[in-house]
C-alpha positions as CSV (number, residue, x, y, z in Angstrom):
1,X,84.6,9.2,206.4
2,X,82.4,9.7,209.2
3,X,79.1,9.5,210.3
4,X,76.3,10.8,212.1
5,X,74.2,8.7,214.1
6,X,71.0,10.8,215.3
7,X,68.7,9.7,217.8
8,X,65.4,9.9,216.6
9,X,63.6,10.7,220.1
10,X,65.3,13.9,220.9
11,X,64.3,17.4,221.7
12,X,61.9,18.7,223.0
13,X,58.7,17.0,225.1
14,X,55.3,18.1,225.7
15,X,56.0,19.7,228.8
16,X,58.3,21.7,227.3
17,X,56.1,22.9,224.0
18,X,53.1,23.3,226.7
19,X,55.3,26.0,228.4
20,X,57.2,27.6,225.6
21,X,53.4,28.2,223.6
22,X,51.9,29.7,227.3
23,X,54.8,32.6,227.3
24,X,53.9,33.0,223.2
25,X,49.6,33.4,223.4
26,X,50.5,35.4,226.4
27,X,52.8,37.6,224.9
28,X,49.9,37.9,221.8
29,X,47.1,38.0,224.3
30,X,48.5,40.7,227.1
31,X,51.5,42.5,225.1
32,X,54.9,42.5,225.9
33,X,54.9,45.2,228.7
34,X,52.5,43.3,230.6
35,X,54.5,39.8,231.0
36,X,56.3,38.7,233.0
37,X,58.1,34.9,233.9
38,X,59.2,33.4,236.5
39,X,62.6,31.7,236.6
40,X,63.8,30.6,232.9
41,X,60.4,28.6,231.7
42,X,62.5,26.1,230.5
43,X,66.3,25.5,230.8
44,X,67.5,26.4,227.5
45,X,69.6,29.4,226.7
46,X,68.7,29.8,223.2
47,X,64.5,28.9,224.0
48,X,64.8,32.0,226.8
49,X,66.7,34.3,224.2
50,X,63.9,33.8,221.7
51,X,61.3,34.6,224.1
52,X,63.1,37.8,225.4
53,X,63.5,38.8,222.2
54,X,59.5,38.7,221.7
55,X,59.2,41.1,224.6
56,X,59.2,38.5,227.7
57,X,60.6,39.5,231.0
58,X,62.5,36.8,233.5
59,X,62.9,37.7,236.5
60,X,63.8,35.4,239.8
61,X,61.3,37.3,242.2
62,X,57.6,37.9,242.7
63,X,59.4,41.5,243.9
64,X,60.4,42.2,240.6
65,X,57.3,42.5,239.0
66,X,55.4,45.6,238.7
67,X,51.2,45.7,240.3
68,X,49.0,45.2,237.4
69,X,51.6,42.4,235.3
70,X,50.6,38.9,234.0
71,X,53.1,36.1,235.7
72,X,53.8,32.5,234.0
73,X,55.1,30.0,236.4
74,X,57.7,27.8,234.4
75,X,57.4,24.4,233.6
76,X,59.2,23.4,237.1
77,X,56.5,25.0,238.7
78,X,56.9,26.9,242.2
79,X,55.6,26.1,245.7
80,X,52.0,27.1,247.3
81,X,53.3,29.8,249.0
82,X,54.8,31.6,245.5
83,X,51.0,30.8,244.3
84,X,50.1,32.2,247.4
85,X,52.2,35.6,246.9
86,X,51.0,35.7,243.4
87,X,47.1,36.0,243.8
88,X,47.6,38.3,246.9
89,X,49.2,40.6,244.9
90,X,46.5,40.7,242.2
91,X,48.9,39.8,239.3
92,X,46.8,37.6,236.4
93,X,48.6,33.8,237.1
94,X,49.4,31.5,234.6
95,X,50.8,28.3,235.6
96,X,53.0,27.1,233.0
97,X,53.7,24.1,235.0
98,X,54.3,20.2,233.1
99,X,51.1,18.4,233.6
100,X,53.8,15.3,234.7
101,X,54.8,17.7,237.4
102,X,51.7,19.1,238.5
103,X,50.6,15.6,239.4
104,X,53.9,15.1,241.4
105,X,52.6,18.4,243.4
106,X,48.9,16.8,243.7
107,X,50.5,13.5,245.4
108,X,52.8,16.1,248.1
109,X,49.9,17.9,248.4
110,X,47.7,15.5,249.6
111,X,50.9,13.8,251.9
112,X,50.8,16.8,253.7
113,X,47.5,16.7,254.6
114,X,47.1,13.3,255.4
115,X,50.1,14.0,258.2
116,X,52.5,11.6,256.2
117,X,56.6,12.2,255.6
118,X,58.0,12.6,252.3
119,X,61.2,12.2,250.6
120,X,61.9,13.8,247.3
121,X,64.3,11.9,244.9
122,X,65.9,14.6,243.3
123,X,68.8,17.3,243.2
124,X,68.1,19.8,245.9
125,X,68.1,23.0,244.8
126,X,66.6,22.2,241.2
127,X,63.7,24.3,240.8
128,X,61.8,21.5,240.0
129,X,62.5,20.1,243.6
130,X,62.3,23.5,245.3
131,X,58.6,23.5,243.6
132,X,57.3,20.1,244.7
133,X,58.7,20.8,248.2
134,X,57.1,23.7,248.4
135,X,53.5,21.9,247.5
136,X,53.7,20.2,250.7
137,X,51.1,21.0,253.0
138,X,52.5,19.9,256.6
139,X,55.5,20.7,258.8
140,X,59.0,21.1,256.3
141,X,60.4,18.7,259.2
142,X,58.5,15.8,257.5
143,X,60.1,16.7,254.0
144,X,63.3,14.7,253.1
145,X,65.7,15.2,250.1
146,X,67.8,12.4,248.5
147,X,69.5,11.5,245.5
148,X,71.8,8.5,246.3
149,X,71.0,5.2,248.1
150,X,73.6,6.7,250.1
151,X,71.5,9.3,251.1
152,X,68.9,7.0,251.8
153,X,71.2,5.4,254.5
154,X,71.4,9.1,256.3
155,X,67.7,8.9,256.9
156,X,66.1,8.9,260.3
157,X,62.4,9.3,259.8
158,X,60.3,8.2,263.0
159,X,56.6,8.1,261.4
160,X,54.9,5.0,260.4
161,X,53.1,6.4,256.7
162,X,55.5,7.6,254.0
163,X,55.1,8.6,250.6
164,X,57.9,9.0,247.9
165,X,58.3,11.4,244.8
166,X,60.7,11.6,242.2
167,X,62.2,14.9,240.1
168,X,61.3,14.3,236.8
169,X,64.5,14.1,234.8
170,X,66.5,12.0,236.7
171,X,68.4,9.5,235.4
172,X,66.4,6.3,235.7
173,X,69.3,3.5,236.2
174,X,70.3,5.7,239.0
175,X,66.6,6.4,240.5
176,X,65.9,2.6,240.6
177,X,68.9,2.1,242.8
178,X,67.8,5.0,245.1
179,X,64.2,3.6,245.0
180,X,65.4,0.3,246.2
181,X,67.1,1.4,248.9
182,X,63.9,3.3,250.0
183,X,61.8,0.4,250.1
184,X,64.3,-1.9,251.6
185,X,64.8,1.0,254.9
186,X,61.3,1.2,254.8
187,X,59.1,-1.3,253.7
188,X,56.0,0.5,254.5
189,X,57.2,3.5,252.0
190,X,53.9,4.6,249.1
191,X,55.2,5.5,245.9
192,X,54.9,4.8,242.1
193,X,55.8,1.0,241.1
194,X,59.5,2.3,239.6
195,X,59.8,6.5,240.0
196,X,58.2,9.5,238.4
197,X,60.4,9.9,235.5
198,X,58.5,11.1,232.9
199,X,58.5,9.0,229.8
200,X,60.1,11.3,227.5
201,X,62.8,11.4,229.9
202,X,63.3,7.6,229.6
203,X,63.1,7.2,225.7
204,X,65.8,9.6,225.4
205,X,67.5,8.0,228.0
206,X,67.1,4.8,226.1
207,X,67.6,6.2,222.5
208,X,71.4,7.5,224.1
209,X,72.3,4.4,225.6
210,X,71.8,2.9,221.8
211,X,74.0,5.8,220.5
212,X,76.7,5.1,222.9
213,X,76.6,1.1,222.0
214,X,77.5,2.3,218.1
215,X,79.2,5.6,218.5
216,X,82.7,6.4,219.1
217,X,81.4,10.1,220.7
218,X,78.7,11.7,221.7
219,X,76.9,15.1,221.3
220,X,74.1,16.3,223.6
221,X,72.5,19.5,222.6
222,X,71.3,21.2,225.9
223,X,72.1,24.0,228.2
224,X,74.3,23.1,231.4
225,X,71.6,23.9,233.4
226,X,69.2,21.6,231.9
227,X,68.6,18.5,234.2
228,X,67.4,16.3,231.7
229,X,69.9,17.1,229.3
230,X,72.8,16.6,231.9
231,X,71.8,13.1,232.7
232,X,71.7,12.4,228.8
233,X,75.4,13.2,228.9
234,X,76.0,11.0,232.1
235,X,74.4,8.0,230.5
236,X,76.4,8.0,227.4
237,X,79.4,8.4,229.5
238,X,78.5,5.3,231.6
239,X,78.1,3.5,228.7
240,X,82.0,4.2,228.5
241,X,82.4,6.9,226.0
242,X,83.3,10.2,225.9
243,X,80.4,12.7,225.5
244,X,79.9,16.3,225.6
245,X,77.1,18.7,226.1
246,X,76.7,22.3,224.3
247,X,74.6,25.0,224.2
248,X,75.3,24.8,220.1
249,X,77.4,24.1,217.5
250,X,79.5,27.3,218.5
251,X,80.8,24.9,221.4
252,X,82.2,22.4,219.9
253,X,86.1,21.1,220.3
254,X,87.3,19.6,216.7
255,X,89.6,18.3,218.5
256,X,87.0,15.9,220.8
257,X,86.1,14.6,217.1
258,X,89.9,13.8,216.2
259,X,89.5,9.6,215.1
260,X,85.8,9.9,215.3
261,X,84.2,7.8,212.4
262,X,80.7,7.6,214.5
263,X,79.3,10.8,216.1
264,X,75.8,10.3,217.8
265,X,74.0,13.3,218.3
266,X,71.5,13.8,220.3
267,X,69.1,16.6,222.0
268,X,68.0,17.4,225.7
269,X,63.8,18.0,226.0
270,X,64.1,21.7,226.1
271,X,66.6,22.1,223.2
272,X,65.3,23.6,220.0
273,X,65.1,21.2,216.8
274,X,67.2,24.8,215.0
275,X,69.7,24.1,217.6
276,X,69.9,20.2,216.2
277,X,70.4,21.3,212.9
278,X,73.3,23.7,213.1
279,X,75.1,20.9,214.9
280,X,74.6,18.8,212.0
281,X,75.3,21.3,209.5
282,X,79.0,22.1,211.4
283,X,79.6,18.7,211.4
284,X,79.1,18.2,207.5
285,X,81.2,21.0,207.1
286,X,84.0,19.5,209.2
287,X,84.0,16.4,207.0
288,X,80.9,14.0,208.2
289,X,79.7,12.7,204.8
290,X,76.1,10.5,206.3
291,X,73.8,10.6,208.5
292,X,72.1,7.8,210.2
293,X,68.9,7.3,212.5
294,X,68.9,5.5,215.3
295,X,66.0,4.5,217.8
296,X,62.3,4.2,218.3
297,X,60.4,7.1,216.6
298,X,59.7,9.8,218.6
299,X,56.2,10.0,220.3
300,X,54.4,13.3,220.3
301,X,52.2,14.2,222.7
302,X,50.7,17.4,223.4
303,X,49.2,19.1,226.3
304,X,46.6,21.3,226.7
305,X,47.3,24.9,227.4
306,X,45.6,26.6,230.5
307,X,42.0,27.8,230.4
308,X,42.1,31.4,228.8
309,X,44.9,30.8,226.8
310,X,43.8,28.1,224.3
């Protein structure tokens, strides 16, 4: 007999909702011929294939989009010289952007003006980190990315005032150690107390570390390139078990289940609750005979959408 063991904080946060609802009153506001997103809005295969199949349009260029379209920024958001690119070429903007983001770009933004260096704690080339790079204001030369506190080692920055930001979805065991090493190089370094890891992030971080304490395997529902739901997988393998990560049910081994009595399940903050339930239905199929949940209840929050669109 085995068992399911579901994390009750999973799946999708407010960011994510925020965004996803932007590309749907668009879609009923300007029709589907009109819009147009940039980049995946979030990083979930099946999310993006529901919203294509509504009539949106992804594209990974401003160059791909036609004079007269509406464009939605994803939740990552972009950098000021996208924004910049945008308005000049009269398209109707919406920014799409997580709030938690937006006020990572506000702090850059203000670094840059002020003439102070930043480093980035993040995985460079995200589009997250791409975006909050690009919302600095001064020279690129005074822009640093690092992930490890090995990074942080490789760091020769000369001015006095420095200022630290964080991706979003990182892990936050990991961050802490990168932000230590930041303020021991440099004691003079402005930042948050911990990071900028956005509390959904960290209860579903925390609800998987309490799965991987009772479970014998774990599940992440989440696309591979989902940040958030990558790290989810990490911190259930460093808590010494195996654990996978799948777009579906469609994905999954039997053979990773093979002398599994306790499966925890859990789901990445742009993966669909639809997507949750398949898993658990394949796995009742294949001979799981309970389910169990585990964790703190799951908070939900909600953002506002952008002015026109409410």
């Amino acid at each position: 007999m085995s068992v399911i063991f579901l994390a009750r904080t999973r799946g999708m946060c407010a960011g994510v909702a925020r965004a996803i609802a932007v590309v749907e009153r668009a879609l009923d506001k300007f029709g589907a011929r009109r819009v147009y997103v940039l980049h995946e809005v979030v990083h979930n295969r099946h999310v993006v294939e529901d919203l294509r199949g509504r009539g949106a349009k992804f594209v990974e260029s401003l160059s791909e989009i036609p004079e007269g379209s509406v464009v939605i920024f994803s939740a990552h958001g972009v950098g000021l010289e996208t924004v910049k690119e945008a308005n000049a070429r009269g398209f109707t903007v919406i920014d799409a952007t997580c709030p938690l983001v937006a006020r990572i770009h506000r702090k850059m933004n203000a670094a840059g003006e002020a003439g102070k260096a930043a480093v980035v704690i993040g995985h460079a080339g995200h589009q997250e980190v791409t975006g909050t790079i690009g919302q600095y204001t001064g020279s690129p030369s005074l822009v640093h990315v690092v992930l490890t506190p090995q990074d942080v080692e490789q760091l020769s920055i000369n001015e006095k005032n420095i200022i630290f930001a964080t991706q979003t979805t990182l892990s936050v065991d990991e961050t802490a150690a990168t932000v230590a090493a930041l303020k021991a190089k440099f004691p003079q370094i402005e930042g948050p107390r911990r990071d900028d890891t956005c509390y959904a992030t960290q209860l579903r971080q925390r609800a998987i570390k309490e799965l991987s304490a009772l479970c014998d395997v774990i599940l992440v529902a989440g696309s591979p390139n989902s940040s958030n739901s990558n790290r989810l997988r990490e911190v259930a393998e460093s808590g010494g078990k195996k654990a996978y990560l799948i777009d579906d049910a469609s994905y999954i081994d039997l053979k990773w289940l093979e002398g599994a009595e306790k499966i925890g399940l859990s789901a990445g903050a742009s993966a669909p609750e639809y997507v949750v339930d398949g898993i658990i239905a394949f796995l009742k199929e294949h001979g799981v005979t309970e389910l169990k949940l585990v964790g703190e209840e799951n908070r939900h929050a909600v953002f506002p959408l952008p002015k026109g669109l409410e």
